[in-house]
C-alpha positions in Angstrom: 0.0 0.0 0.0 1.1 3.6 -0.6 2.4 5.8 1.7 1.4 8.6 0.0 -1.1 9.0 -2.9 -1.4 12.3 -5.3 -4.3 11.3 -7.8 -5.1 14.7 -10.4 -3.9 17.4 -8.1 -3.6 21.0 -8.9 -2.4 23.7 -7.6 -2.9 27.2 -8.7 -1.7 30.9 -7.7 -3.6 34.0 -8.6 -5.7 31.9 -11.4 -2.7 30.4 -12.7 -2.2 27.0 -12.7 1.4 25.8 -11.0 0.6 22.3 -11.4 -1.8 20.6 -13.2 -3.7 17.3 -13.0 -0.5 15.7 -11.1 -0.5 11.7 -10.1 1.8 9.3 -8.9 2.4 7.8 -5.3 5.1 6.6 -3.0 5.3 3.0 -1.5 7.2 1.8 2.0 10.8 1.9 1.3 11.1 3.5 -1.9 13.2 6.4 -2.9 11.5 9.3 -5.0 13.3 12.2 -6.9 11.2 15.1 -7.9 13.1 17.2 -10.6 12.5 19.8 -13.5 13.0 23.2 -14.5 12.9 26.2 -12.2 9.0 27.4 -11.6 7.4 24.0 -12.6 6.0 23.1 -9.3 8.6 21.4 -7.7 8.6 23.3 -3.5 4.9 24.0 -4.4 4.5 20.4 -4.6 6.0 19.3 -1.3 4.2 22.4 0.6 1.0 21.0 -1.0 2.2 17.1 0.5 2.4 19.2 3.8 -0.8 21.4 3.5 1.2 24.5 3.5 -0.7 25.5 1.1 -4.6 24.2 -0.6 -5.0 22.3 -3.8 -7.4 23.7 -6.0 -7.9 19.9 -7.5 -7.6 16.6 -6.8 -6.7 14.4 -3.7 -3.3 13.9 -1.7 -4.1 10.1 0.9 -1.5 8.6 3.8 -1.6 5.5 3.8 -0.3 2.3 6.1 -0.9 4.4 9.1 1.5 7.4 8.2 -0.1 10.5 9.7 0.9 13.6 8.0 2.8 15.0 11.4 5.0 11.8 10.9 6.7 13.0 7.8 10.2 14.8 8.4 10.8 18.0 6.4 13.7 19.5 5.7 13.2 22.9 3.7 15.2 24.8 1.6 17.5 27.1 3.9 17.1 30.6 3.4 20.3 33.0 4.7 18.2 33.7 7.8 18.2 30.2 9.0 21.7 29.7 8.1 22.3 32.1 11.4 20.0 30.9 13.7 21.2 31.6 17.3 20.7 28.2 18.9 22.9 25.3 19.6 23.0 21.9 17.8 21.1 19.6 20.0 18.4 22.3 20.6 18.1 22.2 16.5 18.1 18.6 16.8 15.1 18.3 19.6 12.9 20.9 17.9 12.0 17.9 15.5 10.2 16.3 18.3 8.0 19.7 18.8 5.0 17.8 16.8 4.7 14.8 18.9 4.6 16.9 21.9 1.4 18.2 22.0 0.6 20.4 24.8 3.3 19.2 26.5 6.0 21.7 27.2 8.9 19.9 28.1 11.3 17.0 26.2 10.8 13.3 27.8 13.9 11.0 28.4 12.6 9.5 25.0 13.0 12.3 22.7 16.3 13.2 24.1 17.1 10.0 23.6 15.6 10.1 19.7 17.8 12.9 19.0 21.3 11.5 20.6 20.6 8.6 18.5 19.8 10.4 15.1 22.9 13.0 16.1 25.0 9.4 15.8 23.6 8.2 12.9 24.8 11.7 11.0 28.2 11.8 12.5 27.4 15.1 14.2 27.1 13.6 18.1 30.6 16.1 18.6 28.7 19.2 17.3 25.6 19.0 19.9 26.8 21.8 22.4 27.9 24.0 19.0 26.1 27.3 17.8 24.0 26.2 14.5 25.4 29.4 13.0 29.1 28.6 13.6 28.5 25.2 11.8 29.6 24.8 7.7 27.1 24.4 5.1 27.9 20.6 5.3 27.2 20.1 9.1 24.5 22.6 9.3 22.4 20.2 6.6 23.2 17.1 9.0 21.9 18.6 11.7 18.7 19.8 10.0 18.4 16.2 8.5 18.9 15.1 11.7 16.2 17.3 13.0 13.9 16.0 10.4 14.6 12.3 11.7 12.9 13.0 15.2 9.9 13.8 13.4 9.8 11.2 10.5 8.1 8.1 11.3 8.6 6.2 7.9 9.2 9.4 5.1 11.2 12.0 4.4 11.2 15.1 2.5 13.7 16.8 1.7 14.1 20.3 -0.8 17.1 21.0 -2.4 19.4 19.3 0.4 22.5 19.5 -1.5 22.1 23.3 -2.7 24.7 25.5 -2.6 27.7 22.7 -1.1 30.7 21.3 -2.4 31.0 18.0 -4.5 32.9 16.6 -1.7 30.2 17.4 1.0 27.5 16.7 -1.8 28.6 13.4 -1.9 28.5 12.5 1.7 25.0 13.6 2.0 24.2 11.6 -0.6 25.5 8.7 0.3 23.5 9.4 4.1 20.3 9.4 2.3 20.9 6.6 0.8 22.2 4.6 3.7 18.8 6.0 5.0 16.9 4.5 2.8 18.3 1.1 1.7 19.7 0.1 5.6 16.9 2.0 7.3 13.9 1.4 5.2 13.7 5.1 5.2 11.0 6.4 2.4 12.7 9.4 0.6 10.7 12.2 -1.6 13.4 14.5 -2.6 13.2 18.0 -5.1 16.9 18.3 -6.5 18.1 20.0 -9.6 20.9 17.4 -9.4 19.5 14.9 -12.1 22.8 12.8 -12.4 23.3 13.3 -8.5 19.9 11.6 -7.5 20.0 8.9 -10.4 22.3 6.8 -7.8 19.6 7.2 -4.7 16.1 7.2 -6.2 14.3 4.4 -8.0 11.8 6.6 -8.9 11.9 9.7 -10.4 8.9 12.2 -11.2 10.4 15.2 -13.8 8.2 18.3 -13.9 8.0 21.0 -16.8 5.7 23.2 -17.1 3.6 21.8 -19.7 4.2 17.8 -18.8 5.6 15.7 -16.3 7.2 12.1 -16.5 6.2 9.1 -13.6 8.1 6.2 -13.7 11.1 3.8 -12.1 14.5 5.4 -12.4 15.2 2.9 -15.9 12.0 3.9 -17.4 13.3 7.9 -17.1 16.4 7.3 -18.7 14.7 5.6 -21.7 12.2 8.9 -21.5 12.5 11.4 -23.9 12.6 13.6 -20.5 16.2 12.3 -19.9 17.3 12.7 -23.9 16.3 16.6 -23.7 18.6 16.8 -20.1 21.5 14.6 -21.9 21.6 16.5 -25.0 21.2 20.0 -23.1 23.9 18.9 -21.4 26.2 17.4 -24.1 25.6 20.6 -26.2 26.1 23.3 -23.6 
């Protein structure tokens, strides 16, 4: 059964369509890369997932018992967040903030949730650290670490590799995908990265503005989809 479920969703802005008449879905386990072109939908897509913002059509359904609070985000950073004035382990707990309800105070267990997810990014040495003293590289850990305490079974991630080095690009791949094959971790993840995410997802949904493209990660790069990114590529 699907964890998640978008059958002919829209979404539009000031009467203008962003996305139109969208479907595909994402079962336990699996690994899904959402890419395209700038302004085809992509972050409007995983706000809609998160009812950030309405659809205007269609239906988004949880399934298996995954409860929309259960899926850990991890949002494009903006140069504001980047300087955030609060240490690493703070960072790290505030991903427990929706299982808390009323409750204003961390249990034994969430502390515990975010020592162990702190371990399992390499960052347990960074806890009593300012966020904003952190590199790019560490500062996505420990926001991916922060998504962890929240995620029950899925993750979504934005852009997590924006704006860092191959080097660092390719340890936080490799995370995500240790994530999801040793884990069982579902992934959604927007990149512009096509050859990046070819080696994480096996699905991949490409967006344009006019058309998208659902399928495993073989069928894509038999799509004409992939021809137009290998040719723009080989040409430019």
């Amino acid at each position: 059964m699907a964890l998640i479920e978008c059958k002919n969703i829209s979404v539009s802005y000031d009467g203008k369509k962003v996305i139109d008449n969208l479907s595909f879905g994402v079962d336990k386990g699996q690994a899904l890369c959402i890419v395209g072109e700038n302004g085809s939908g992509k972050t409007t897509l995983v706000k809609a997932i998160l009812s950030l913002i309405k659809l205007s059509g269609g239906e988004i359904k949880f399934g298996d018992g995954l409860l929309q609070n259960e899926i850990g985000y991890l949002p494009q950073q903006t140069e504001l967040q980047k300087d955030f004035p609060a240490s690493v382990s703070e960072i790290i707990l505030s991903g427990c903030i929706n299982k808390m309800g009323l409750r204003p105070f961390y249990t034994k267990k969430e502390r515990a949730l975010a020592d162990k997810n702190a371990r399992l990014l390499g960052i347990e040495d960074l806890k009593k650290r300012c966020y904003h003293e952190l590199s790019g590289g560490q500062q996505q850990r420990v926001l991916l670490a922060r998504a962890l305490c929240a995620a029950d079974r899925l993750l979504l991630l934005d852009e997590p590799v924006a704006g860092l080095d191959p080097m660092v690009t390719a340890e936080l791949y490799s995370t995500i995908k240790k994530l999801n094959r040793e884990n069982g971790m579902a992934i959604i993840m927007v990149s512009h990265d096509i050859p990046g995410v070819l080696g994480i997802a096996d699905h991949i949904l490409h967006m344009n503005h006019n058309s998208h493209f659902f399928g495993t990660t073989e069928e894509y790069k038999n799509s004409p989809f992939f021809a137009g990114i290998k040719g723009g590529h080989d040409n430019g």
